[in-house]
N, C-alpha and C positions, 0 to 999 in steps of 0.2 A: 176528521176521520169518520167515517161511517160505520157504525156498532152497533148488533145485533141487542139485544137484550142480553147481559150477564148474570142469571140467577146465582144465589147464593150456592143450593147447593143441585147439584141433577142426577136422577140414579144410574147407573150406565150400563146396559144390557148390549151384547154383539152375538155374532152371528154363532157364535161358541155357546152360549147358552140356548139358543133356537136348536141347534143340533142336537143336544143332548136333548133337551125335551123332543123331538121328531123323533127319535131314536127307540126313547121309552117308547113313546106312545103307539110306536109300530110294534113294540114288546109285547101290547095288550094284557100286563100290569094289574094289581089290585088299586092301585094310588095311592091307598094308607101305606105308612111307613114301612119299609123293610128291607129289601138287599140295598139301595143306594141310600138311605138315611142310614145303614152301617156304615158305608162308605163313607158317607159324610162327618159323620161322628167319629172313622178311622182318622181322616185329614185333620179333622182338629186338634185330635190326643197327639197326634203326630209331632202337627205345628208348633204347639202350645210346650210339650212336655208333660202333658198331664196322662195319667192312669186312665181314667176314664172321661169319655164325651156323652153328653146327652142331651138331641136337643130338642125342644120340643115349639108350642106355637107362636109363643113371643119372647122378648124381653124383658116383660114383665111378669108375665106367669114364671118365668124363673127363678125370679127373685121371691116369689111368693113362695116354690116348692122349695127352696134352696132352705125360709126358714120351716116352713113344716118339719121337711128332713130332719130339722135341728131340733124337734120337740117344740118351737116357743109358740105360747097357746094365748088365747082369747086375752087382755090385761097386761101383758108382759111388756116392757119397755125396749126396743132396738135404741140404739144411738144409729141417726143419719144428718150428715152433712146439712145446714141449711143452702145450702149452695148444691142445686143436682137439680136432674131430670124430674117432676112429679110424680114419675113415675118410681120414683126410688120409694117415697113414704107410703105410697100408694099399695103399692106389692105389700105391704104388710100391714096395714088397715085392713086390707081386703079378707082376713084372718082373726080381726079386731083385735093386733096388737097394737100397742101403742107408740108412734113415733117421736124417738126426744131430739130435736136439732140443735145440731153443735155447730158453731162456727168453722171457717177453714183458714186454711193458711195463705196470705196475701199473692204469695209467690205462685201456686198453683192451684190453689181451690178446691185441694182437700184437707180433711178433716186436720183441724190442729189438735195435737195427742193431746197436750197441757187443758186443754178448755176439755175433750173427753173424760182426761182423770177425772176433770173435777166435776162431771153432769153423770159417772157411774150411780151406781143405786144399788139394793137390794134386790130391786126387779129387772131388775139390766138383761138379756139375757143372750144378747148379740149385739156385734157395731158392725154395720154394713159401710164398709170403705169404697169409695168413691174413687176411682181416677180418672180425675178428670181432666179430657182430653188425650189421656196414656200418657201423663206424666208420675210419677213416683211422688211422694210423700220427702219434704226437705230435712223431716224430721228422720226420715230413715226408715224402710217396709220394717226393718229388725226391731223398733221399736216398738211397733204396733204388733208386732211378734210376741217382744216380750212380756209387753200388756196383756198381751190373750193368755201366754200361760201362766202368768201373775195372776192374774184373778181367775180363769176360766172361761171366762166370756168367748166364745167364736168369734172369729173373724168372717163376714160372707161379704165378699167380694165382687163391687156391681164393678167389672169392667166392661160397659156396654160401649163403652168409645175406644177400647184400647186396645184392639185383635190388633196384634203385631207390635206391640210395644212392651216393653223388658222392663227389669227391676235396675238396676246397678250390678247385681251379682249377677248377672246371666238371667235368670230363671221369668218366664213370661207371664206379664203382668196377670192378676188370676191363681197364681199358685201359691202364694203367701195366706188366704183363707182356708178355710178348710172347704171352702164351696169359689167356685168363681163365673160367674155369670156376664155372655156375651150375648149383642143383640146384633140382627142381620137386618132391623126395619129399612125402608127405603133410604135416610141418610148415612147410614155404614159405610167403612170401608170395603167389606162384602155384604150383598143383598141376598134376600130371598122373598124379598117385598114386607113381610116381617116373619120373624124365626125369632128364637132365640137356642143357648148352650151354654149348659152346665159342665162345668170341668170336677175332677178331685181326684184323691190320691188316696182317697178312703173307699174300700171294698164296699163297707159296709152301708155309708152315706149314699155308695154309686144303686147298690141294689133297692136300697128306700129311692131315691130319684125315680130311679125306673116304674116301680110300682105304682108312686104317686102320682107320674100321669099315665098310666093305664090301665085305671079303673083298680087298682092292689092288685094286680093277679101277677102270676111270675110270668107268665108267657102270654104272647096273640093267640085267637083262637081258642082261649079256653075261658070257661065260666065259672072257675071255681077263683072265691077271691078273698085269699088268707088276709088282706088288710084292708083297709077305707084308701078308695085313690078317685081319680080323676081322668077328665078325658082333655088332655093338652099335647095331643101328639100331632107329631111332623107330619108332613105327606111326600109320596114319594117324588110328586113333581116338585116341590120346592128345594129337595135334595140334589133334582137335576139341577137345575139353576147356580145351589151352592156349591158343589161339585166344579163348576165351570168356572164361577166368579173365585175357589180358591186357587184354583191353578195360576191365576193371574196375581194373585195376593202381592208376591215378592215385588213386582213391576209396581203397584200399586203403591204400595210404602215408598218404594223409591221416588216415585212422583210425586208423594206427599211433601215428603222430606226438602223435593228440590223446589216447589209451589213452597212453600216457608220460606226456607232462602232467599230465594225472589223479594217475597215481600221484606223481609227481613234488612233486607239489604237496600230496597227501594224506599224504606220507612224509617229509617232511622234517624234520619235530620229531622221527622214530622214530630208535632203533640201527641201521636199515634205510639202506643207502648205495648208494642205484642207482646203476649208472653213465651217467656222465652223455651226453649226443649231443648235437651241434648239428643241430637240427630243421633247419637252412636247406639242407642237405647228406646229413644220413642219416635214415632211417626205420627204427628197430631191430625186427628181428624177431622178439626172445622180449625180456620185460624184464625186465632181469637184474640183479644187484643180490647187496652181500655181507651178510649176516647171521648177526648175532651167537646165538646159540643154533641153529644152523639145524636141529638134527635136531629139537630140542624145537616149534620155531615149526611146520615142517611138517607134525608130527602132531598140533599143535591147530589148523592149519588145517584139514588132513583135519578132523577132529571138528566142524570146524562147515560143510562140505561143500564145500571151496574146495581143488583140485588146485594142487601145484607141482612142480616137478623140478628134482633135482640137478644141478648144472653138470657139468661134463665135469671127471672126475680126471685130476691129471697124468698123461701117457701112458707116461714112462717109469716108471711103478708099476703100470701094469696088468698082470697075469697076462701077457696075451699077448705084453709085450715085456718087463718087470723088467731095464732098466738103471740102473745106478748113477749116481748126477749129483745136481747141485746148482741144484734150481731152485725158490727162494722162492715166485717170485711165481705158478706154474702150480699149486703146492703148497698156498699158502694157499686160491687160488680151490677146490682141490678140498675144503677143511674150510669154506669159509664161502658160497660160492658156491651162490645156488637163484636158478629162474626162476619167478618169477610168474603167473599166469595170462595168455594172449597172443594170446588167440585174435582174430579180427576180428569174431566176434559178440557179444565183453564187450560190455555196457553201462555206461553209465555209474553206473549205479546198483547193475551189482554191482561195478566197479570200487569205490567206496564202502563198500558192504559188506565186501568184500576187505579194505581199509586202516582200515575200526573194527573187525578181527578182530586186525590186526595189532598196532593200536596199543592194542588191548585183551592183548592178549598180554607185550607189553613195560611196560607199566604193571601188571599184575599179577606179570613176575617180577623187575623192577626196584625 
């Protein structure tokens, strides 16, 4: 069979997003944010359920303003998943608080409530919940509910993998914190090359958000600046982009959904153990799965032109933070953990080919 190259993952831009930027740009527009970065922030309150959107330049700076918002200052402990993006502990060093990682749940890789109770503190002063991939918490969102108004502690809410994926009770992943942060970089289910977006149901959280990335002031255009803020605002062309890639959103989950399937059902005799998602609630955004030989599988994929990548290593062994701890399950993900090809352009038919490379692979070293 004759096979192009299959990258893990590809951003996917069409003629629909070309239009809309041609369109502005015959507008002759300011570019900084404003009528269509409303717009855009309207589709996601929309989508989401939440009160308010606001989105500003990355995924990361969100999570940063998300805890300013929340008061927690210079020394202050977050609880964060050892198992996440770097960019998760990151966002809040950037502030000099302090990141305490917790281990996660084997099932889905986020945070285990039982190991949080017990890494709380007196200087605790947020737990940033992780879901990852848009899957739900085994132990239940209601739990981590009851923990935040048991002691106080906020809940912020990194769903940067999870636009379009649900709790169990309906409600979209993102609104069980008091802040819920989404990211749009180039491997999203929607792009905007990178963005990110702030959700909540707090007036008052929404109007600090706003201020903090634009520079404190209440409005554009004016110099007068009742509080200390910053400059992390959107632009109007990225909005165009967003704007286009969410109208497509609904087609997009569905193809995620049915790309799982596929594999799901092509892999199930292998050593290959995806993990698993309820399709009726989440749409997983890279597909991810633990296997057995993974360094060996991935370079006879490579060799037959099929991209994958390594999961995220535990964080506390990374170079940049090297602390000492005891965390199994973040630990095994980082020896047996790869992501598959995930892109929205697979086919079915290389999906296919994908999983007789694989299952070609395990039958020749088993």
């Amino acid at each position: 069979m004759n096979q192009d190259f299959i990258p893990q993952m590809r951003p996917f831009f069409e003629k629909e997003e070309k239009e809309e930027l041609i369109k502005y740009l015959d507008e002759d527009g300011f570019y900084t944010e404003f009528r269509k970065t409303e717009y855009f922030e309207h589709q996601i309150a929309e989508f989401t359920g939440a009160k308010h959107a606001i989105v500003v330049n990355n995924g990361t700076v969100s999570l940063t303003l998300a805890a300013i918002a929340l008061d927690i200052q210079p020394g202050d402990d977050v609880i964060v998943p050892n198992y996440t993006m770097i960019a998760t502990p990151n966002s809040i060093r950037m502030i000099g608080a302090n990141p305490i990682f917790v281990d996660v749940e084997p099932e889905t890789l986020i945070l285990d409530i039982d190991a949080v109770r017990t890494s709380l503190t007196a200087k605790t002063k947020a737990i940033m919940l992780v879901s990852a991939n848009g899957r739900s918490p085994v132990a239940g969102i209601e739990n981590f509910e009851h923990l935040s108004a048991d002691t106080g502690i906020p809940i912020i809410e990194d769903a940067a993998q999870s636009l379009g994926s649900f709790f169990p009770d309906g409600r979209h992943i993102g609104r069980a914190g008091i802040i819920g942060s989404f990211s749009f970089s180039t491997p999203k289910i929607i792009s905007t090359g990178q963005g990110g977006a702030l959700i909540t149901d707090d007036d008052h959280v929404a109007s600090k958000l706003r201020k903090l990335k634009d520079f404190g002031r209440e409005a554009g255009g004016t110099d007068i600046h009742p509080t200390l803020g910053y400059n992390f605002k959107f632009t109007e062309l990225q909005a165009c982009i967003g704007i286009a890639q969410m109208r497509k959103l609904s087609g997009r989950l569905k193809r995620k959904k049915s790309i799982w399937r596929r594999y799901w059902d092509h892999l199930s005799v292998t050593p290959v153990s995806l993990f698993q998602h309820d399709l009726n609630v989440c749409a997983p955004w890279f597909m991810d799965c633990r296997a057995p030989k993974r360094e060996d599988l991935s370079l006879y994929l490579e060799s037959a032109g099929i991209g994958t990548r390594i999961m995220y290593p535990p964080i506390n062994s990374q170079p940049a933070y090297n602390k000492p701890g005891y965390y199994p399950v973040s630990r095994e993900i980082g020896e047996s953990g790869l992501w598959l090809p995930s892109m929205i352009q697979l086919s079915d038919q290389q999906i296919d080919y994908i999983c007789s490379n694989i299952n070609r692979f395990y039958n020749d070293t088993y």
